[in-house]
Structure formats: structure tokens, C-alpha cells
N, C-alpha and C positions, 0 to 999 in steps of 0.2 A: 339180766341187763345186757342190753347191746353192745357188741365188742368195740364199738366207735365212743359209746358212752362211757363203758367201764374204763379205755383209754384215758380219756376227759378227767375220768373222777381221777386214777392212779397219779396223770400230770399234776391235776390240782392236791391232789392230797402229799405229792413228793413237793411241790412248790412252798407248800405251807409247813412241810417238815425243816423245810431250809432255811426260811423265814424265820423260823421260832426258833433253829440252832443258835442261827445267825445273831438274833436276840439275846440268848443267853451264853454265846460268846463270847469272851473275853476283847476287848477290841486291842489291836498292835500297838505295841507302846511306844509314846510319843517322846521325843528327846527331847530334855528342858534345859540344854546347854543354850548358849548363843552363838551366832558367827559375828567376829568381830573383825571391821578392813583397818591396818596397819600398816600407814607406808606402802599402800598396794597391794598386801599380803592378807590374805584371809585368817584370821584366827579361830579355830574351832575351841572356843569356851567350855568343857565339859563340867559336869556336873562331881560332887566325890565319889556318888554312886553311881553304878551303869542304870541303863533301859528297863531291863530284864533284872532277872531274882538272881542269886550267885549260884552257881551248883557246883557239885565235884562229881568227877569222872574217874571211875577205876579203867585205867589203861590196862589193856591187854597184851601180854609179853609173847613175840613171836619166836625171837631165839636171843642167845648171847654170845660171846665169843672172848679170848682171851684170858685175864684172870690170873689165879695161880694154875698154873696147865703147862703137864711139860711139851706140849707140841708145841715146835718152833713156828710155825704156821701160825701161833695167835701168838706170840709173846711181843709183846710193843715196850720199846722206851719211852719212848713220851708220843703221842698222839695229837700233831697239833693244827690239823684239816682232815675232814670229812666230806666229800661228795659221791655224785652217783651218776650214773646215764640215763639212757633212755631206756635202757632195760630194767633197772632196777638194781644192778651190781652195784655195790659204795667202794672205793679208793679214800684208802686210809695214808696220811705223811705221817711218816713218824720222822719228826724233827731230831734227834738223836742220834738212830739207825741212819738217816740220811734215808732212806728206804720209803717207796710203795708200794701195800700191799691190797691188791687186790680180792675181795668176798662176792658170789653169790647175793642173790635178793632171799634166796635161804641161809644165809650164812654160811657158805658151805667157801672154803679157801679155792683160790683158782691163778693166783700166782704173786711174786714179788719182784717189783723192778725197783732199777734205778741205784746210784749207790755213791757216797762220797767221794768227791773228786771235781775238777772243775772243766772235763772234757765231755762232748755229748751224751745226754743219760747220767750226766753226773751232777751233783750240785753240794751245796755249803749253807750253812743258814736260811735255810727256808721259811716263808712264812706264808705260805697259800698254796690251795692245792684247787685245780678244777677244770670241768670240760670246755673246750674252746669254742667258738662257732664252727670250728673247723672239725669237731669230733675226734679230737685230740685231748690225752693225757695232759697236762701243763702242771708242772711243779716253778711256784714263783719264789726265787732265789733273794734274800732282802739286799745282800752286799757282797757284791758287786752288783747290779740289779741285773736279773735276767728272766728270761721264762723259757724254761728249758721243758722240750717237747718230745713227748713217746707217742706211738699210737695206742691202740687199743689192744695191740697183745702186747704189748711194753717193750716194742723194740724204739730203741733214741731215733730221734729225728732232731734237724736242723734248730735253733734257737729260732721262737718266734724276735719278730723286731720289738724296739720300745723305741718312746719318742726320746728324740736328741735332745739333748740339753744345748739352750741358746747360748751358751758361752761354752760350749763343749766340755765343760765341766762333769762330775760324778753324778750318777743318780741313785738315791733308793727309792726302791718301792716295797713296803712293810706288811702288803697283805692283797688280795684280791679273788674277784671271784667273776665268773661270766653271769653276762646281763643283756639277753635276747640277739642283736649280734654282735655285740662289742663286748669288751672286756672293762669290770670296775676295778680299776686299782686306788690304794691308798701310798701316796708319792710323801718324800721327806726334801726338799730341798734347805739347805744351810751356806748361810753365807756369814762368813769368818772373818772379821776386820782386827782392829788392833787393839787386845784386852776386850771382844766383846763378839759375838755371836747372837744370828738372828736365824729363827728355825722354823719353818710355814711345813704344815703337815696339812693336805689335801687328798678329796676324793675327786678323780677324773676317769673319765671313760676312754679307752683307748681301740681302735678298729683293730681287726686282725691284720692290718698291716702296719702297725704301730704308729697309726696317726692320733693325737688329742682330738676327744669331739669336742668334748663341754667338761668343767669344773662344777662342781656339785656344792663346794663346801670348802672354806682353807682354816688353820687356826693358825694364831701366829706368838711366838715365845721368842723373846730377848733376854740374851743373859749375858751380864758384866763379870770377865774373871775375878775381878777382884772382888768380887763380893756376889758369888753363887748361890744362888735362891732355888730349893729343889720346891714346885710348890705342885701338890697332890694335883691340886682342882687343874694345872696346866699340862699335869704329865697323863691324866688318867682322863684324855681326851677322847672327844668324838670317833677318833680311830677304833677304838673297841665298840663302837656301837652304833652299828650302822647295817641296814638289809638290804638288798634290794630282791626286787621279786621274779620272776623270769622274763616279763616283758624289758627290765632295765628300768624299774620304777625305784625309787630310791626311798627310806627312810634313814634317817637318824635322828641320836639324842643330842641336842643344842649346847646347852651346858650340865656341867656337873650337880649343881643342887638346884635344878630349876628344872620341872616335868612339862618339859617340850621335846612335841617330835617334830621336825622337819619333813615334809612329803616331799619328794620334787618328779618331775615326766622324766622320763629318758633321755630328755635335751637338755636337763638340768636346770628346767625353770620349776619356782616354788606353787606346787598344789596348795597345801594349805600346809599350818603350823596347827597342831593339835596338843590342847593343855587342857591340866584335869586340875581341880581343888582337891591341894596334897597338902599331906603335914610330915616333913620332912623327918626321920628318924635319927636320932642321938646317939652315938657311939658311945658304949660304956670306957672306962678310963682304961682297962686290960685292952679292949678290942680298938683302941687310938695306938695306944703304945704297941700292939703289934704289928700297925699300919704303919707304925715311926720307924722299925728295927728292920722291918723288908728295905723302905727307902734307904735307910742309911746304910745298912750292908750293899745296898746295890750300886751307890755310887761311891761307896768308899775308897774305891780303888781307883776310881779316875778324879775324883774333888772330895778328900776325906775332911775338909772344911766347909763344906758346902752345908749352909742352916737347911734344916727342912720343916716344911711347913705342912701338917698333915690337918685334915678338918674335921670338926668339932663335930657334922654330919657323914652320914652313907652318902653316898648316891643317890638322889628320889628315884633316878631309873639304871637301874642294874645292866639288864640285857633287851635287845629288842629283836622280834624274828616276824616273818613276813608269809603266811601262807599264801594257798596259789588264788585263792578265791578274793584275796586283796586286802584281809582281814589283817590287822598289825598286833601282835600278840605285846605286849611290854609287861616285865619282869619288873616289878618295884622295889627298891629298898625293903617297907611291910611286906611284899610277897616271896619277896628271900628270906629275910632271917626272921620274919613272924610267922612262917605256914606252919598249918601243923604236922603232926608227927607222921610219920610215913608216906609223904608227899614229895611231888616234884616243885610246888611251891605253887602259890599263886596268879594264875597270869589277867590283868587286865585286856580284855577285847575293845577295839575297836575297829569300826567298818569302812568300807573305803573312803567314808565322807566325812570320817573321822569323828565318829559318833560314838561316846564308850557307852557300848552294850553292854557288857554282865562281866563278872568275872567268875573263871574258872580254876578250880583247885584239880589238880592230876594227881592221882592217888599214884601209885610203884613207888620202886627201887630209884632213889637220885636222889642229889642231894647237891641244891644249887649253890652254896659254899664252896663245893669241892670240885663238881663234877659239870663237865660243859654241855651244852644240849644243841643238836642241829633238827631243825623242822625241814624233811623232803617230803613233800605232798604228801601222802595220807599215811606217814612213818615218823616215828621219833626218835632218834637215836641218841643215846647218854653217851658220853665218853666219861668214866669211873674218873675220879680221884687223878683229875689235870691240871688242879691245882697242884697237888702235890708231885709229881711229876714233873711240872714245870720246874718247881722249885730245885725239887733231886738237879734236874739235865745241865742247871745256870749253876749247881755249886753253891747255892743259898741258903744248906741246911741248916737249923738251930734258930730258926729265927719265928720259934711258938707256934706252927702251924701244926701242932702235932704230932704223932709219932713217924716215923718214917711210912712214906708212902707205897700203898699195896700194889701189884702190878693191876697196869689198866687193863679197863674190860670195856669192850660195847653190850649193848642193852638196846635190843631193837625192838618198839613198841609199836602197835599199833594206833592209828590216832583218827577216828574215825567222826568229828565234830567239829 
């Protein structure tokens, strides 16, 4: 055969190999949600099930650190922010210590700054930890509000700014994290009249020179002294659950037993509202009453009359995390306290167009009851038993959480899906 012909047949014969794959391929599977517009707003309709078939994934454990270990080098109080750089190192706050300690992308220790007190490099109630636009260290202080700034070998530097309050009034801010050049904080404003208090908790983006760009989200609580109402669904707000991603794209969860996420752009307008067909889960009568005895122990000291209102359900969505590919991971109620036995729990996928694809089960060490989880790009990091620790650091003991809590550990996994 002619080398021009034999060419001809191998084209046609690879052409018709393709063909016939291509046939007996499976075709992409199609979403059977709806988009629904609401008041302007997109509603992504999901289905109960994702796209795709569910699978589990054994994670891959690349190192650990801390634990029961006598090098002071891991030993942490309480653990209560996790980030990292561009290199790969993670900076750990331990809210307790007042302390940053710095790790290796091997876990290998590489130093500890920072330390109680309320003069530069020092701070008091911290509740965020993360890198700036500026490539700077930032430990965010909740009260008195500050964001007190190191570089990168953890010598102190000047306080970044924050925005003024229009009546020159007090500010908190209870949490945050950078989001491509700004910064996302979680703000507390409270305004205090006579027998009665009103208290707006919001997410805003703040420039490195401490201007507001845009508001994200506010929730708003009115309380009458005379008659103080602790109510779960108002206290155990959108503040814990909320991502955003590196460009400054935002997710959160809307309300407490309703499975909505909110998307919004960096300027703080709404992409879309993303909701699945859930069946919300039932607190056994032990696990309400332990939800009743944290609240009351915690405010007994400031309104030890104060009714508390705890609810009859979980949460439908627990926690939510945002990988870099735009993918929103959401924690559900069922995927926390239903996974099976020697899992990190199960996470529902969704895609940036807010389409729930499949869910995933993460096989390891964790255990989302107890233990907190941070997604940096292709890394998963556990922080051990931060529930219990939290509780140890506030002085909340005895209140059925179990036996006294172990020292924490990280658990750094690989996450390659």
C-alpha cells in the first residue's frame, strides 16, 4: 500500500475509532435544577441529588504537628485562624497564647510572634488572622477593633487603618480574612437606647487604607432589657459562614434552617442565591439540651434571666468553604452528624453556576463535631478538637461536651479533587 493511501486509511480508521467511542460514551450530565428570577435575583433551584454519582476519597496525610508533644514549638491553646502565603508556609493565632506561630509547607516550625498586650505586635481578643494586600502578617483584634500588623519575619509594624465610625463611636470587628485587594471583615455595630438595644452584624470589604467599599450582607437583632430573648436562630448567624474566594467573590449561608447560599462579585452585587431540596434534620432531646446549657452558661453572667430559645432543628448547612477553581463545598447538617465512620463528613459540590454536582465523602482523621477544617488550594488542614478548646479558653467547662479536651493538632492533607 502507498504511503499517501495507507495515511488515508489510518486517518479514516482513527476517525471511525472516535466516532464509535464517542457513541459508546457516556454523555455529560445534564442539570435538572431550574433558575428561578426573584425580585431581580437569580435563584439556582437544585435538585436533592447532584449531576454525577456520589464518591468518597481517601485523603492523603502529608504531615501533622502538635498533639500531646513535649516541644513547645507545637503546643497551642486554642487555635483559632489558619492561613498561608504565597509560599506555602501557614500562620497559626492561637487565641489564648495571644501568639503567632509560624510552619513550613512541610510542617517544619520556623518561628513565633506576636504576644499579649495592647502595644505594637501585641494584641487582646483576637478573632482573624491573615495576609494583607500589602504582604503583611495581620492579626484582627475584635475589642477594641484593630488590625495589628508584622511583616513576614514577625517584626510589629504600625496598625493598618479601619473605617471611622460616623458618630465617632466604638467599633467591632469579629472576624476577617483578605479577598484579592481588600480586605473582608465581619463588623458589629450596637446602638443602645433606653431599656433596649439594637445590634446589625455585617460583612463589608475594607481597602488597605481602611476605606468601606461595599456591604455584602447585614443581620439585624433587637433586644428589650426587660425581657431578654437569647434566640439560637439569631445568635448562630451568618457570621460563621461565610467564604470568600481569592478574587474577593463572596459566599454565605442566608438563614439558619433554610439551605441558601448567597453568591455575590467583589462589589458586593448578588450572583445568584443557590438552594437544594433538603430535609432538614431533628435534634434528639440529649443533643437540644446540650445546645440549651452552652447558651445558658454563656450568658448567665451578663442576663442570668434571659429565656433561651434553642431549635427543634440543626442547621441544614453547617459550614461552607470555597475552593480556587470557584467550586463551593457546603457541609450539611446530614453531612456532619450522618457521615460515616472514619470520615471528614460529607461535602455537597457545587459549580460556579451554582449547579450541585455530586457529593463527596473524605475518608481520614477529622471529625466535624469537634474539629475545624480550612480549604487552601490543593491542602486541607484539620485543626483537632476546637470545639473543645474553645470551650476550655471561655471557662465553659461541664457543659456535656465531653471529657476534657486533648491538646490540638493540625492534620495537613492532601486534596487533590
Amino acid at each position: 500500500m502507498k504511503p499517501r493511501i495507507l495515511q488515508t486509511a489510518l486517518v479514516l480508521t482513527l476517525s471511525l475509532m472516535l466516532l464509535f467511542s464517542m457513541a459508546q460514551s457516556p454523555q455529560a450530565a445534564k442539570w435538572k435544577g431550574s433558575e428561578v428570577e426573584i425580585d431581580g435575583v437569580k435563584h439556582m433551584k437544585n435538585p436533592a441529588k447532584g449531576m454525577e454519582k456520589a464518591k468518597s476519597v481517601e485523603l492523603k496525610e502529608l504531615w501533622r504537628i502538635g498533639g500531646d508533644t513535649d516541644d513547645e514549638d507545637e503546643f497551642f491553646g486554642f487555635i483559632q485562624a489558619l492561613t498561608s502565603d504565597a509560599d506555602g508556609n501557614i500562620y497559626l493565632l492561637d487565641g489564648q497564647l495571644n501568639e503567632v506561630k509560624a510552619f513550613s509547607a512541610d510542617g517544619e516550625f520556623i518561628m513565633t510572634f506576636g504576644r499579649e498586650g495592647e502595644g505594637p505586635g501585641e494584641f487582646i481578643r483576637p478573632g482573624g488572622l491573615f495576609i494583607s494586600p500589602g504582604n503583611r502578617v495581620v492579626v484582627q483584634q475584635i475589642v477594641p477593633a484593630r488590625l495589628v500588623q508584622f511583616d513576614m519575619e514577625g517584626n510589629p509594624l504600625d496598625d493598618l487603618p479601619l473605617p471611622k465610625s460616623p458618630d465617632g463611636g466604638f467599633k467591632v470587628y469579629a472576624g476577617g480574612r483578605r479577598a484579592g485587594d481588600h480586605m473582608l471583615m465581619i463588623g458589629v455595630d450596637q446602638n443602645i437606647g433606653e431599656g433596649e438595644m439594637d445590634r446589625t452584624t455585617y460583612l463589608t470589604s475594607v481597602s488597605i487604607e481602611g476605606e468601606e467599599i461595599a456591604r455584602f450582607h447585614d443581620e439585624n437583632v433587637h433586644t428589650s432589657f426587660a425581657n431578654i430573648v437569647v434566640d439560637e436562630k439569631e445568635q448562630d448567624g451568618f457570621a460563621n459562614r461565610w467564604v470568600s474566594d481569592p478574587e474577593g467573590n463572596v459566599a454565605l449561608a442566608m438563614e439558619h434552617q433554610a439551605y441558601k447560599v448567597k453568591v455575590m462579585t467583589p462589589d458586593g452585587k448578588v450572583k445568584h442565591i443557590i438552594e437544594r431540596e433538603y430535609d432538614s434534620l431533628k435534634r434528639d432531646a440529649e443533643t437540644k439540651q446540650i445546645f440549651t446549657d452552652i447558651y445558658t452558661t454563656a450568658v448567665a453572667r451578663q442576663a442570668p434571666n434571659a429565656v433561651i430559645k434553642i431549635n427543634d432543628y440543626h442547621k441544614d448547612i453547617m459550614s461552607l468553604y470555597i475552593r480556587d477553581n470557584g467550586e463551593i463545598w457546603v457541609l450539611s447538617s446530614h453531612g456532619r452528624y450522618d457521615k460515616p465512620d472514619n470520615t471528614l463528613g460529607t461535602f455537597d459540590i457545587f459549580d460556579i453556576n451554582g449547579h450541585f454536582v455530586r457529593q463527596v465523602t473524605l475518608e481520614g482523621e477529622g471529625d466535624p463535631e469537634n474539629d475545624f477544617y480550612f480549604f487552601i488550594g490543593d491542602r486541607l488542614y484539620v485543626a483537632t478538637d476546637m470545639i473543645g478548646a474553645a470551650v476550655a479558653s471561655q471557662g465553659l467547662g461541664g457543659l456535656g461536651m465531653g471529657e476534657e479536651a486533648d491538646p490540638m493538632s493540625i492534620i495537613c492533607y492532601e486534596l487533590n479533587l
